[in-house]
mmCIF entry with sequence, helices, sheets and N, C-alpha, C, O atoms, coordinates in Angstrom:
data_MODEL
# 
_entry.id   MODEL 
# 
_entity.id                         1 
_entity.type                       polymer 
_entity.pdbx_number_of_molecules   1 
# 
_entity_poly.entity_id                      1 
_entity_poly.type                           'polypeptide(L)' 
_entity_poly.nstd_linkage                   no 
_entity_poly.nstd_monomer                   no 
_entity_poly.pdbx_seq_one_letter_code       
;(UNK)(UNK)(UNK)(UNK)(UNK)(UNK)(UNK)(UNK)(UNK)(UNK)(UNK)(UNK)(UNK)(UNK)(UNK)(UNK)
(UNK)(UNK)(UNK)(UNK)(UNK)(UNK)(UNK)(UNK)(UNK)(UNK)(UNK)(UNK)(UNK)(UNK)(UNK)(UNK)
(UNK)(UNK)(UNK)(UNK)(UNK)(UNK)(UNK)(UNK)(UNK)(UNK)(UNK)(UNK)(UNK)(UNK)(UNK)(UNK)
(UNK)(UNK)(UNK)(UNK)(UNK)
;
_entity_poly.pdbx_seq_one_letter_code_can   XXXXXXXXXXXXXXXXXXXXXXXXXXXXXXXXXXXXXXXXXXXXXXXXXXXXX 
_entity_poly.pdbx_strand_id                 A 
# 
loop_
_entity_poly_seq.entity_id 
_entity_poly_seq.num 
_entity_poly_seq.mon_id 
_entity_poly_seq.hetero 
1 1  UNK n 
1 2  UNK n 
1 3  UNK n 
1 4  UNK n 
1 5  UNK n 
1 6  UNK n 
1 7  UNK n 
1 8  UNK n 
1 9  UNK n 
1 10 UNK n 
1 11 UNK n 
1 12 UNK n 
1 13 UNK n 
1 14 UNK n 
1 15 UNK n 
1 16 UNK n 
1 17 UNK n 
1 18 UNK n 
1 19 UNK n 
1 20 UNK n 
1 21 UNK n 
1 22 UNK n 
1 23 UNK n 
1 24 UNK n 
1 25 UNK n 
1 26 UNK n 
1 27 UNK n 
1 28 UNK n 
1 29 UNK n 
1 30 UNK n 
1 31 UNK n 
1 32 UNK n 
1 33 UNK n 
1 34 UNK n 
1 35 UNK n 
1 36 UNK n 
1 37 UNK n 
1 38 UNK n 
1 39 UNK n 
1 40 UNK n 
1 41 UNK n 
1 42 UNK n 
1 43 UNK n 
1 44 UNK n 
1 45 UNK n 
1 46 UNK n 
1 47 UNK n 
1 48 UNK n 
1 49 UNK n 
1 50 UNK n 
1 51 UNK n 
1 52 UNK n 
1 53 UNK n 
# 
_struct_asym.id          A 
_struct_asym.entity_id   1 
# 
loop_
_struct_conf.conf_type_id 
_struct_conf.id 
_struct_conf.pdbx_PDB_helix_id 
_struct_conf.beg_label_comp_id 
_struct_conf.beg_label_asym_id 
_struct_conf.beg_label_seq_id 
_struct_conf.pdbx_beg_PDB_ins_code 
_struct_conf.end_label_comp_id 
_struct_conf.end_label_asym_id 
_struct_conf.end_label_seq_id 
_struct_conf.pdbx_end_PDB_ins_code 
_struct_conf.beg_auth_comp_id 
_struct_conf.beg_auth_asym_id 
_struct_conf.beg_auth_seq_id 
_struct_conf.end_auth_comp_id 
_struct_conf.end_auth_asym_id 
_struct_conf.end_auth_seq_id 
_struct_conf.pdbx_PDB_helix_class 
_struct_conf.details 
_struct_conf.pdbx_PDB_helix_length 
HELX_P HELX_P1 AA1 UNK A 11 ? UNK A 29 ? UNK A 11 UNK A 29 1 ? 19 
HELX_P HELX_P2 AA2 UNK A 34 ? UNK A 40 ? UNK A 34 UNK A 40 1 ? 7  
HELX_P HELX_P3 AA3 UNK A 46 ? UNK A 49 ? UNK A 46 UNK A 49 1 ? 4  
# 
_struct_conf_type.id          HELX_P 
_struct_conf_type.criteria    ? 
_struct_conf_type.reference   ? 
# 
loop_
_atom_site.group_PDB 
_atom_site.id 
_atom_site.type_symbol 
_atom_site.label_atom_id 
_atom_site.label_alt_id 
_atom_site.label_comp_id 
_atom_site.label_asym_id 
_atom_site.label_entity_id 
_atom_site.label_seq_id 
_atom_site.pdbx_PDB_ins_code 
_atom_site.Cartn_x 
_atom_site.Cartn_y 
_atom_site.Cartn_z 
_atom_site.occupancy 
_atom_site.B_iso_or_equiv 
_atom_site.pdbx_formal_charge 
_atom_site.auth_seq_id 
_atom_site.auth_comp_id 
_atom_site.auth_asym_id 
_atom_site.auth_atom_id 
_atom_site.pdbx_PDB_model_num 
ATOM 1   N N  . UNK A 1 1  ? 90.133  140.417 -98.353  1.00 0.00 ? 1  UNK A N  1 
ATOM 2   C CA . UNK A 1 1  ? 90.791  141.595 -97.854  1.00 0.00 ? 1  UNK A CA 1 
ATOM 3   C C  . UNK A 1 1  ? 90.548  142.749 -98.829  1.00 0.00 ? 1  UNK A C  1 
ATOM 4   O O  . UNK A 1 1  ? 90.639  142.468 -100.024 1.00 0.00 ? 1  UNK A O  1 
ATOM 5   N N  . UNK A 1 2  ? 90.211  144.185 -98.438  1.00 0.00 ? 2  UNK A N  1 
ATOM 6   C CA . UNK A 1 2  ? 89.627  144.780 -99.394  1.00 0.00 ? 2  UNK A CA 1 
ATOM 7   C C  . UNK A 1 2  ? 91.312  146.075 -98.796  1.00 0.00 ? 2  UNK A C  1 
ATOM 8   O O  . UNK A 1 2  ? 91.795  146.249 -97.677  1.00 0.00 ? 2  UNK A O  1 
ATOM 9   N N  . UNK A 1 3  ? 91.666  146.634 -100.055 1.00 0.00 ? 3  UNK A N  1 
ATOM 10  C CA . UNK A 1 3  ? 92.405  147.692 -100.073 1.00 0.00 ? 3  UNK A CA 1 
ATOM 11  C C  . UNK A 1 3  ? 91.668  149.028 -100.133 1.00 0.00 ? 3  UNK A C  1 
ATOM 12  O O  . UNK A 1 3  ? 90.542  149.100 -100.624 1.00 0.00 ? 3  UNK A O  1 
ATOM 13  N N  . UNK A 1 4  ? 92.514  150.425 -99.471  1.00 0.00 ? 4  UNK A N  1 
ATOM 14  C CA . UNK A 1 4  ? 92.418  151.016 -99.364  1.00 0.00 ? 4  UNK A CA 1 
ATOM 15  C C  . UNK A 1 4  ? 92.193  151.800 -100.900 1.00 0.00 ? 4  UNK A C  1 
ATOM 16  O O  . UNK A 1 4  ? 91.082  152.213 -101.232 1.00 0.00 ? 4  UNK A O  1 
ATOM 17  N N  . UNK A 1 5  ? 92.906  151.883 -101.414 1.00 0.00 ? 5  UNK A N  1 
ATOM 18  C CA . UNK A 1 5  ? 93.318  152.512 -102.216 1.00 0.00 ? 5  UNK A CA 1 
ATOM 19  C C  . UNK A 1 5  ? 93.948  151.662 -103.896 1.00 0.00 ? 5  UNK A C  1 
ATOM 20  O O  . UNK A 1 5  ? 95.115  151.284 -103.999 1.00 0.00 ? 5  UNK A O  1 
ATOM 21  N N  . UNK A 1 6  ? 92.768  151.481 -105.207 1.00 0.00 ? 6  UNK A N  1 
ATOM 22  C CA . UNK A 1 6  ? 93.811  150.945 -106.114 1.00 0.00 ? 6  UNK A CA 1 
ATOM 23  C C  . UNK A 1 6  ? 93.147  149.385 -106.183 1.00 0.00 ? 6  UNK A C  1 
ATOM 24  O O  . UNK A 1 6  ? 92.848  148.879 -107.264 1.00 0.00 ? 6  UNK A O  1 
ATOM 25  N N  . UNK A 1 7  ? 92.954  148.685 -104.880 1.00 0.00 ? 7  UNK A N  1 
ATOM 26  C CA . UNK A 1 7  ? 93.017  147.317 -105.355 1.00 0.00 ? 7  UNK A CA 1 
ATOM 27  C C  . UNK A 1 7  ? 93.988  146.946 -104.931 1.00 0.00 ? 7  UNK A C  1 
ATOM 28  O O  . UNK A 1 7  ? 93.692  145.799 -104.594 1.00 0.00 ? 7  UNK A O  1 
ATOM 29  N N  . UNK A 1 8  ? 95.474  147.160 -104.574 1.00 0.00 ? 8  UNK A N  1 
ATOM 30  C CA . UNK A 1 8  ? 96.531  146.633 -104.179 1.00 0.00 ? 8  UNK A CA 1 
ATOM 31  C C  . UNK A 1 8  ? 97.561  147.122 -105.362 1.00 0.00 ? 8  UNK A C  1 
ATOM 32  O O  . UNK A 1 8  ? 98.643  146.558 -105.528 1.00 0.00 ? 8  UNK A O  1 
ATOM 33  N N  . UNK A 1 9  ? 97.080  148.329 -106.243 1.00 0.00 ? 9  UNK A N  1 
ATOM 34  C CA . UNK A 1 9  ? 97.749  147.900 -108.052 1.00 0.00 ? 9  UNK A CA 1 
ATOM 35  C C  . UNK A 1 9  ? 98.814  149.566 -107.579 1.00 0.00 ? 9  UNK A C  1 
ATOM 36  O O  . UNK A 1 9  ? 98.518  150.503 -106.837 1.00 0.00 ? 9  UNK A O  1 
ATOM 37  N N  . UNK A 1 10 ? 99.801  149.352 -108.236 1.00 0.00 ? 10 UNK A N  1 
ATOM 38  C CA . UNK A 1 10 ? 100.776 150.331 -108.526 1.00 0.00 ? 10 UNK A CA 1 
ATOM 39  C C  . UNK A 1 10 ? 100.032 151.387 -109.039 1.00 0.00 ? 10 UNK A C  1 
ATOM 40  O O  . UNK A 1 10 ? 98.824  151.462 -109.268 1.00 0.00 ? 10 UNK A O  1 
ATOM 41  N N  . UNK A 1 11 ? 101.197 152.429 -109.228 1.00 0.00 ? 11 UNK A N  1 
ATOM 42  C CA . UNK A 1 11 ? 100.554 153.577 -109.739 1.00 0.00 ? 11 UNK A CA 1 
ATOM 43  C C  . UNK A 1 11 ? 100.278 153.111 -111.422 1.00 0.00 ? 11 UNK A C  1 
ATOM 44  O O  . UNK A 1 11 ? 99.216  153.217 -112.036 1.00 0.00 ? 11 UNK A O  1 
ATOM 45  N N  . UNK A 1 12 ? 101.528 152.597 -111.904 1.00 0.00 ? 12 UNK A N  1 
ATOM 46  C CA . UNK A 1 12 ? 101.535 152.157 -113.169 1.00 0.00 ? 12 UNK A CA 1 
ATOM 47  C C  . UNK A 1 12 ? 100.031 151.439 -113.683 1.00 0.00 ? 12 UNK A C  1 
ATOM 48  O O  . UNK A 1 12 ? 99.287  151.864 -114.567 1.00 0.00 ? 12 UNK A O  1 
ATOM 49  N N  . UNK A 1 13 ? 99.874  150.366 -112.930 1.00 0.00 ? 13 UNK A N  1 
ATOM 50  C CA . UNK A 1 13 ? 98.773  149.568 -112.913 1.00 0.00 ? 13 UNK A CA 1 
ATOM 51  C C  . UNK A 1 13 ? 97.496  150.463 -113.099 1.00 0.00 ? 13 UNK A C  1 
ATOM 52  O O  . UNK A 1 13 ? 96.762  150.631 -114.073 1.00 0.00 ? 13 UNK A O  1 
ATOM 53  N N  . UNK A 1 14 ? 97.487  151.055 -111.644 1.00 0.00 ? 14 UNK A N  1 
ATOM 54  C CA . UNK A 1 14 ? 96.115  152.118 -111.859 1.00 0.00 ? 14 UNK A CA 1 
ATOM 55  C C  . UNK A 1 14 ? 95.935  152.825 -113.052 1.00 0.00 ? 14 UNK A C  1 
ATOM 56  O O  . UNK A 1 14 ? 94.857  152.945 -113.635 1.00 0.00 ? 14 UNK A O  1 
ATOM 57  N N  . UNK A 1 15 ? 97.120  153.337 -113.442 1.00 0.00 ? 15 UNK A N  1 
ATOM 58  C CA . UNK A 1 15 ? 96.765  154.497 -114.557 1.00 0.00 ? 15 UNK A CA 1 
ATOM 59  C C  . UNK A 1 15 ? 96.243  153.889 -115.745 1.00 0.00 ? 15 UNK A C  1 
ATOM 60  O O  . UNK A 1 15 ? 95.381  154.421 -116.445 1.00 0.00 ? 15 UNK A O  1 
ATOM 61  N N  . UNK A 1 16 ? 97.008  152.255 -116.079 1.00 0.00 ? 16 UNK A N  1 
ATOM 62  C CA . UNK A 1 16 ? 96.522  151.235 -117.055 1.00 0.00 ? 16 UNK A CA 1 
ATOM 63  C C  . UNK A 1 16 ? 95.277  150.915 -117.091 1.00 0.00 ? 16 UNK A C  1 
ATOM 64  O O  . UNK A 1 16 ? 94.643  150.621 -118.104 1.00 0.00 ? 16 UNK A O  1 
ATOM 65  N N  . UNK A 1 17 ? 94.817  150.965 -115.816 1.00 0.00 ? 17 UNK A N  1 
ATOM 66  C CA . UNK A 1 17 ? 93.292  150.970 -115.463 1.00 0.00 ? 17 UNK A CA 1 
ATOM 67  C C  . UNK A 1 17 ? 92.570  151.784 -116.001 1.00 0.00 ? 17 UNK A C  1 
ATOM 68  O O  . UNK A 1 17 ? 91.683  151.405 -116.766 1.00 0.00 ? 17 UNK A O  1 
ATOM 69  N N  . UNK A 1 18 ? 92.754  152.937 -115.761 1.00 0.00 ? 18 UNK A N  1 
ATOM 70  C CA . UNK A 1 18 ? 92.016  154.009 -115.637 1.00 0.00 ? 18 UNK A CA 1 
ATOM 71  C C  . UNK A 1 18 ? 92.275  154.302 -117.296 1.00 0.00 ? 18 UNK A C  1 
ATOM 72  O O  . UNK A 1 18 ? 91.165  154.242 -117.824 1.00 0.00 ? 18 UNK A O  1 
ATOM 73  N N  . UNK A 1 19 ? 93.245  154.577 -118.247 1.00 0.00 ? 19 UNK A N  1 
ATOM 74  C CA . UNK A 1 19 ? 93.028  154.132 -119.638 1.00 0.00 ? 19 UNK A CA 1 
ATOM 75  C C  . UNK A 1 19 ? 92.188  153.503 -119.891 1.00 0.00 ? 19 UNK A C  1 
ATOM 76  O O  . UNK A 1 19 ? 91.292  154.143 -120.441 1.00 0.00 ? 19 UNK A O  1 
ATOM 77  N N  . UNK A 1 20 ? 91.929  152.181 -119.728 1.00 0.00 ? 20 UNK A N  1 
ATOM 78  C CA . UNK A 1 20 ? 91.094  151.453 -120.076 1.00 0.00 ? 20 UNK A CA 1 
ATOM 79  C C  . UNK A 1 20 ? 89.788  151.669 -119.954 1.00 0.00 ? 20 UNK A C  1 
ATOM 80  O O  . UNK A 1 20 ? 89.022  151.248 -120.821 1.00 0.00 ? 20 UNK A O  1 
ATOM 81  N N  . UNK A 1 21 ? 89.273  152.451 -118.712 1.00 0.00 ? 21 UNK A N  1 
ATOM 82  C CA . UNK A 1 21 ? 87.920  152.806 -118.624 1.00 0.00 ? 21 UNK A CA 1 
ATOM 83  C C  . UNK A 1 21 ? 87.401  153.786 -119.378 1.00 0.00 ? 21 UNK A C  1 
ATOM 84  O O  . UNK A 1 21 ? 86.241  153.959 -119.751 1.00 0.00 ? 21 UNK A O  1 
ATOM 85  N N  . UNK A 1 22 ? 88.334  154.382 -119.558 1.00 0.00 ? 22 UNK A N  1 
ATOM 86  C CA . UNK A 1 22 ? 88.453  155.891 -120.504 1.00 0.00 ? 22 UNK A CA 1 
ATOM 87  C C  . UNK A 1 22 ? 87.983  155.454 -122.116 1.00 0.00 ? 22 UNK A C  1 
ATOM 88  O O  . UNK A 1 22 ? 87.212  156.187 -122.734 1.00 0.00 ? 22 UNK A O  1 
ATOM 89  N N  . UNK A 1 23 ? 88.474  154.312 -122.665 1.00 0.00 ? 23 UNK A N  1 
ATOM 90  C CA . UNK A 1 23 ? 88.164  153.548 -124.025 1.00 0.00 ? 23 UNK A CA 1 
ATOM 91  C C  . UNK A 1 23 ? 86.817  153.432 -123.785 1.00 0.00 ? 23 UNK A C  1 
ATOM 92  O O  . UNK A 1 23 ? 85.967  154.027 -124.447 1.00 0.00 ? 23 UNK A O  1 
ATOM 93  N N  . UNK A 1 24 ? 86.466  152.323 -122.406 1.00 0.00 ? 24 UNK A N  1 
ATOM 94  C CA . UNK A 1 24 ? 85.104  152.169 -122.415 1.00 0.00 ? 24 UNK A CA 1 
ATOM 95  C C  . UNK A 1 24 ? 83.757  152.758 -122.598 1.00 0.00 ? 24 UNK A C  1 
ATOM 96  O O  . UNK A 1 24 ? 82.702  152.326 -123.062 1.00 0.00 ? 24 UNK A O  1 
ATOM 97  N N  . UNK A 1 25 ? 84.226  154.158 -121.956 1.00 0.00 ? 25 UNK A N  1 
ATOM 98  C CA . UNK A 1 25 ? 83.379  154.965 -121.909 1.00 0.00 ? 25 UNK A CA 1 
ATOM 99  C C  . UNK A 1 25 ? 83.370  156.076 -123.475 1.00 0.00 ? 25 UNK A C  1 
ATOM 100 O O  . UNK A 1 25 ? 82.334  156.642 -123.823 1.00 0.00 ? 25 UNK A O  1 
ATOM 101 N N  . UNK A 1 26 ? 84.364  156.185 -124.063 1.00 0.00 ? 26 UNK A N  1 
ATOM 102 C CA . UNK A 1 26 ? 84.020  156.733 -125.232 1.00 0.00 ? 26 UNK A CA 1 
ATOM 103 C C  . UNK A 1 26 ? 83.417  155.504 -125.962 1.00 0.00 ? 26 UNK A C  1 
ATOM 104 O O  . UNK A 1 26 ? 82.449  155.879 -126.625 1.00 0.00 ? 26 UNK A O  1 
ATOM 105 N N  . UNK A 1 27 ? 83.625  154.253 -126.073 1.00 0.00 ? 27 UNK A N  1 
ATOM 106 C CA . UNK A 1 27 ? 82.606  153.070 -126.996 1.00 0.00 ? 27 UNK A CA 1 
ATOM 107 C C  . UNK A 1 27 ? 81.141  152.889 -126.638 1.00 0.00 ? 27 UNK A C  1 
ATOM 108 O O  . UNK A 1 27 ? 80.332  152.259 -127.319 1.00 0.00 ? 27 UNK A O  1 
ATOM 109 N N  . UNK A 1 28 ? 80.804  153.733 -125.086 1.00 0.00 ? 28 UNK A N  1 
ATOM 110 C CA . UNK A 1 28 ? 79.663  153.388 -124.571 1.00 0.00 ? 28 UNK A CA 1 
ATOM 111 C C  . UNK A 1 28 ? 79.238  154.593 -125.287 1.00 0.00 ? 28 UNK A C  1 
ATOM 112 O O  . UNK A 1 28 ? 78.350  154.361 -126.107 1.00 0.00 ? 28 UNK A O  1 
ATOM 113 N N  . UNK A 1 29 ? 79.627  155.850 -125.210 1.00 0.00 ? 29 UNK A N  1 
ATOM 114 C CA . UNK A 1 29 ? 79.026  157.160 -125.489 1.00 0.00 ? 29 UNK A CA 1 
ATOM 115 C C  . UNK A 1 29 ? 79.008  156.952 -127.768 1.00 0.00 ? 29 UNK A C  1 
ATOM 116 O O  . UNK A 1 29 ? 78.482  157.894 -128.360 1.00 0.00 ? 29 UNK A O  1 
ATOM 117 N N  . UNK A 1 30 ? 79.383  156.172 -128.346 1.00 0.00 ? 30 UNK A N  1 
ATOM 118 C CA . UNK A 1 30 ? 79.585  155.595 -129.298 1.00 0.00 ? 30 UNK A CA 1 
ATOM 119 C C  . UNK A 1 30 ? 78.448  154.872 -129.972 1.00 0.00 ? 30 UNK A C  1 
ATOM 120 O O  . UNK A 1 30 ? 78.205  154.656 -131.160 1.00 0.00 ? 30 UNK A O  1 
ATOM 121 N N  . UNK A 1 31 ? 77.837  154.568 -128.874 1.00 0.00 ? 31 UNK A N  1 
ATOM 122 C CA . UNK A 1 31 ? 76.310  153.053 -128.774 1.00 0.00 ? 31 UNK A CA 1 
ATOM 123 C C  . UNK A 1 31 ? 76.611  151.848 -129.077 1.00 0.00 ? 31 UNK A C  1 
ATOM 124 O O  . UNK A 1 31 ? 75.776  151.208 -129.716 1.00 0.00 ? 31 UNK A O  1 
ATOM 125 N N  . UNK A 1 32 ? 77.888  151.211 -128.699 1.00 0.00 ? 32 UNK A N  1 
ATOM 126 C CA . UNK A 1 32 ? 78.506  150.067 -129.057 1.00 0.00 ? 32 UNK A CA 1 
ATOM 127 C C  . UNK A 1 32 ? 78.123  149.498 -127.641 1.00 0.00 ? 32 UNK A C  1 
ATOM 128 O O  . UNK A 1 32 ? 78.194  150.054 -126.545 1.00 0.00 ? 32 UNK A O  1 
ATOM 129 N N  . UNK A 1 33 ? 77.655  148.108 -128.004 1.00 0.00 ? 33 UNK A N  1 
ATOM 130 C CA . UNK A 1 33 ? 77.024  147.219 -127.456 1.00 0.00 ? 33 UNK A CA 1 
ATOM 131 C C  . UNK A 1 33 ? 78.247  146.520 -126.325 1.00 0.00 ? 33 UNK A C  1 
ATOM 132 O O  . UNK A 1 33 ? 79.441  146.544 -126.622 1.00 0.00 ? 33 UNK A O  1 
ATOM 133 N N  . UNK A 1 34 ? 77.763  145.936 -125.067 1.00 0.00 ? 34 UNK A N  1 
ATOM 134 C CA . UNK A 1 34 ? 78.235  146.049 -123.783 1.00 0.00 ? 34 UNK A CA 1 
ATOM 135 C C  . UNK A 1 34 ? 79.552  144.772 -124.640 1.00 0.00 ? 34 UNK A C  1 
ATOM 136 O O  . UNK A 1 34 ? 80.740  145.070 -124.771 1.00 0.00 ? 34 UNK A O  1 
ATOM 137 N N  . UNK A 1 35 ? 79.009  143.554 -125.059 1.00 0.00 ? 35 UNK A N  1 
ATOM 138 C CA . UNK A 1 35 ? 79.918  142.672 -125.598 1.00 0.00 ? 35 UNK A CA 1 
ATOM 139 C C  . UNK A 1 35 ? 80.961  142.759 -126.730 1.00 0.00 ? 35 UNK A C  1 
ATOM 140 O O  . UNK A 1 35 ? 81.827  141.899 -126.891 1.00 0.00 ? 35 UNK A O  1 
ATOM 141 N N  . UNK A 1 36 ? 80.845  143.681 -127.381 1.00 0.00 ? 36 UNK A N  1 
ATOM 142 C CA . UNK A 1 36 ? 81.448  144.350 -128.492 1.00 0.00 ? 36 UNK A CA 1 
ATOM 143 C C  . UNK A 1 36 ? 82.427  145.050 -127.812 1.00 0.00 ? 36 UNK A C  1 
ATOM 144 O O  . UNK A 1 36 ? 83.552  144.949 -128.300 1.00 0.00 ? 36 UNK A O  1 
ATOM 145 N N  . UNK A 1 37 ? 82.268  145.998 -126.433 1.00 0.00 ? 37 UNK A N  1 
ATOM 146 C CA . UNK A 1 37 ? 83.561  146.918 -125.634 1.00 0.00 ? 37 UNK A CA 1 
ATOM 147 C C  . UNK A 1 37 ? 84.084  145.933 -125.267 1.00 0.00 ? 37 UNK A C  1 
ATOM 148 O O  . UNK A 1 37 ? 85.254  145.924 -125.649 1.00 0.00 ? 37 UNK A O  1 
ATOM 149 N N  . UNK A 1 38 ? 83.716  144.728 -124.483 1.00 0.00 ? 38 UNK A N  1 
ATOM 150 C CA . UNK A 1 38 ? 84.914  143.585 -123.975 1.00 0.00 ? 38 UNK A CA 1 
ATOM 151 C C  . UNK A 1 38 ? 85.407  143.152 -124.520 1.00 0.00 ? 38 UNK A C  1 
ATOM 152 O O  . UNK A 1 38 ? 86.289  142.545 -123.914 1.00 0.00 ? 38 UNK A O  1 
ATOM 153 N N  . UNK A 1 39 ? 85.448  142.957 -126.057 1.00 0.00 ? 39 UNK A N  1 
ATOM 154 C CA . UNK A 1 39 ? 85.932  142.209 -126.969 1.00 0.00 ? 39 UNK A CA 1 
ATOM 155 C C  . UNK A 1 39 ? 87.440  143.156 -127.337 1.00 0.00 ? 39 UNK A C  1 
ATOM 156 O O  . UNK A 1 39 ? 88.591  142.826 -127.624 1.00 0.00 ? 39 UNK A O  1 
ATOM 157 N N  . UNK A 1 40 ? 86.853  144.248 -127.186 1.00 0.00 ? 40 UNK A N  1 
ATOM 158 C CA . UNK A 1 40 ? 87.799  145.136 -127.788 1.00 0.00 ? 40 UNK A CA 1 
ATOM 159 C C  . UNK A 1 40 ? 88.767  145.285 -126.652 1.00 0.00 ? 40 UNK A C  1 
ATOM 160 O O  . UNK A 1 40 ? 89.944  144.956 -126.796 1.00 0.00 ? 40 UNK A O  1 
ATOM 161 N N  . UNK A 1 41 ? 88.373  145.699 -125.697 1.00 0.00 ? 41 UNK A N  1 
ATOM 162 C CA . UNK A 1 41 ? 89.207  146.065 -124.966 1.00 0.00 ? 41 UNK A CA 1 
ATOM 163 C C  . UNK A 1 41 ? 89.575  144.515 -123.846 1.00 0.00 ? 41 UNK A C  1 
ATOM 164 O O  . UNK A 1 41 ? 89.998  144.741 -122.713 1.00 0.00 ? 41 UNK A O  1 
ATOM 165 N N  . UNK A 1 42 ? 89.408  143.342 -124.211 1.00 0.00 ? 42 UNK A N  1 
ATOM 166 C CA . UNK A 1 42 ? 89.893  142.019 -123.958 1.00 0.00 ? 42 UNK A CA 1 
ATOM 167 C C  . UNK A 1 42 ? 89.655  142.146 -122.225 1.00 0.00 ? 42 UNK A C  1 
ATOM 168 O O  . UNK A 1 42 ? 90.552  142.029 -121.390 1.00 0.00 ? 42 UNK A O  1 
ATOM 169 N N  . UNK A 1 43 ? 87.949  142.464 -121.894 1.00 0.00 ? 43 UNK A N  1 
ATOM 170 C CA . UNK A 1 43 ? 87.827  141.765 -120.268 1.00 0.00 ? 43 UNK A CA 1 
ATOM 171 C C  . UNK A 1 43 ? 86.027  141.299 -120.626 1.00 0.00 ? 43 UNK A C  1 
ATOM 172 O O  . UNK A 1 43 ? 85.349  141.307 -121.654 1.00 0.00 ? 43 UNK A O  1 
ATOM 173 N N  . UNK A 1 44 ? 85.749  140.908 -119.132 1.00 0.00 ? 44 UNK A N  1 
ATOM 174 C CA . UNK A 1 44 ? 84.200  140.503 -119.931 1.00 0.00 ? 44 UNK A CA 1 
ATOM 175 C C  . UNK A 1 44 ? 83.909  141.149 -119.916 1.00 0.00 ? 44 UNK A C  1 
ATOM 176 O O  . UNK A 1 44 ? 84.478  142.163 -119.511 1.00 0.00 ? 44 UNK A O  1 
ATOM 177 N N  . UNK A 1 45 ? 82.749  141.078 -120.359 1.00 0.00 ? 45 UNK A N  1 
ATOM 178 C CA . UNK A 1 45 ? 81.283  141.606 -120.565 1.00 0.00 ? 45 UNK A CA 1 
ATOM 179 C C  . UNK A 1 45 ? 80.609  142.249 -119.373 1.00 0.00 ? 45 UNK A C  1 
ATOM 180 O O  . UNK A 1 45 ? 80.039  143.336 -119.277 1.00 0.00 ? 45 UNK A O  1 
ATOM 181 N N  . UNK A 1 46 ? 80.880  141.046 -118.269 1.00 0.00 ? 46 UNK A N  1 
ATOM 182 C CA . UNK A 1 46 ? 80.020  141.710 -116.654 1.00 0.00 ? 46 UNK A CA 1 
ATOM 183 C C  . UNK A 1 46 ? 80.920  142.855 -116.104 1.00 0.00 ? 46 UNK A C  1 
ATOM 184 O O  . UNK A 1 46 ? 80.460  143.663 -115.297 1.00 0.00 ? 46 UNK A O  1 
ATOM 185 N N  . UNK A 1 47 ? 82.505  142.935 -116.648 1.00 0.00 ? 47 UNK A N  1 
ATOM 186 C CA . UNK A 1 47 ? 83.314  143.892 -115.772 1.00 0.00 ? 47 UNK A CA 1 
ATOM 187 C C  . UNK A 1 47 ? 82.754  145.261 -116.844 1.00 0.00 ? 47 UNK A C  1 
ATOM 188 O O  . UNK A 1 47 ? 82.942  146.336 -116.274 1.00 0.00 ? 47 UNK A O  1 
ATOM 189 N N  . UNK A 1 48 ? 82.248  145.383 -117.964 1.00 0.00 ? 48 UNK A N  1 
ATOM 190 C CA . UNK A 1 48 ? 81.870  146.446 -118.624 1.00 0.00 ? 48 UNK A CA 1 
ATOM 191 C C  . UNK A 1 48 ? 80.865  147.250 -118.376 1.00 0.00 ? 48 UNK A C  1 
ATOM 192 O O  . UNK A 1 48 ? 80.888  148.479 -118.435 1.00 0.00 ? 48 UNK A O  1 
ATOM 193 N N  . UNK A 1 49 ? 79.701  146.358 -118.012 1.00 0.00 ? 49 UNK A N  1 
ATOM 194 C CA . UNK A 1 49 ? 78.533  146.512 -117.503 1.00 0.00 ? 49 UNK A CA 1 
ATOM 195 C C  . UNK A 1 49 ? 78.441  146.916 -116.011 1.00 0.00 ? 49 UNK A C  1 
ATOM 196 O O  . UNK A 1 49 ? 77.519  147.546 -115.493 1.00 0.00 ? 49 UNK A O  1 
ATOM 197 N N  . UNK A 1 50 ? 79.778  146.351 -115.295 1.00 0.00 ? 50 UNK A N  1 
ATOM 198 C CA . UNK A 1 50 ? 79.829  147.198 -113.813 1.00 0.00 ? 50 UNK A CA 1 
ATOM 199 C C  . UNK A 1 50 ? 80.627  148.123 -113.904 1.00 0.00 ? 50 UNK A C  1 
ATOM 200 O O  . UNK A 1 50 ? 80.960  148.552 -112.800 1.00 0.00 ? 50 UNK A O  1 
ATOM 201 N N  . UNK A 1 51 ? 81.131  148.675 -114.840 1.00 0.00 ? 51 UNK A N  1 
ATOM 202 C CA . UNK A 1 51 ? 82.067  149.508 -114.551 1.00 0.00 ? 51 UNK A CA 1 
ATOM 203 C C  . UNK A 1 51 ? 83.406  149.466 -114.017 1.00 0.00 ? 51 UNK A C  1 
ATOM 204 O O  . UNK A 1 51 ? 84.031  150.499 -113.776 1.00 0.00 ? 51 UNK A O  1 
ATOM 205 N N  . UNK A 1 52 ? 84.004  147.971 -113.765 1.00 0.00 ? 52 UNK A N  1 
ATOM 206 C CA . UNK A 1 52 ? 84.640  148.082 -113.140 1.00 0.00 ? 52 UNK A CA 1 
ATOM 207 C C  . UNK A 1 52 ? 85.690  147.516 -114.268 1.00 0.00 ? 52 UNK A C  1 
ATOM 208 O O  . UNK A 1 52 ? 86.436  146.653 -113.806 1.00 0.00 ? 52 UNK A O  1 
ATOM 209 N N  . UNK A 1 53 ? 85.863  147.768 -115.399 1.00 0.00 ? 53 UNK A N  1 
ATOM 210 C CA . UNK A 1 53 ? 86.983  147.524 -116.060 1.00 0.00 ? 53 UNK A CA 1 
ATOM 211 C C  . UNK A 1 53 ? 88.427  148.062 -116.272 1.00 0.00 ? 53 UNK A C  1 
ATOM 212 O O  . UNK A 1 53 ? 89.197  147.481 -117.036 1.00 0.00 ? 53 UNK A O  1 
# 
């Protein structure tokens, strides 16, 4: 089942989200290596590399 909007996640949730991508992307703009951002920011490796962290 695919949601509209979010994933199914609160506003709270989303915004936690959306922090998080925000880290990612200053460690990417950084040149820190795809496994080194998951580590840090505790998801894998493949959700870093899709963007979808």
């Amino acid at each position: 089942m695919r949601y509209a909007q979010g994933g199914g996640l609160t506003d709270a949730e989303r915004a936690a989200r959306e922090r998080i991508r925000q880290q990612a992307v200053e460690c990417f703009e950084a040149g820190e290596k795809s496994r080194d951002i998951a580590a840090a920011l505790r998801v894998s490796v493949r959700s870093v590399e899709r963007g979808s962290v």
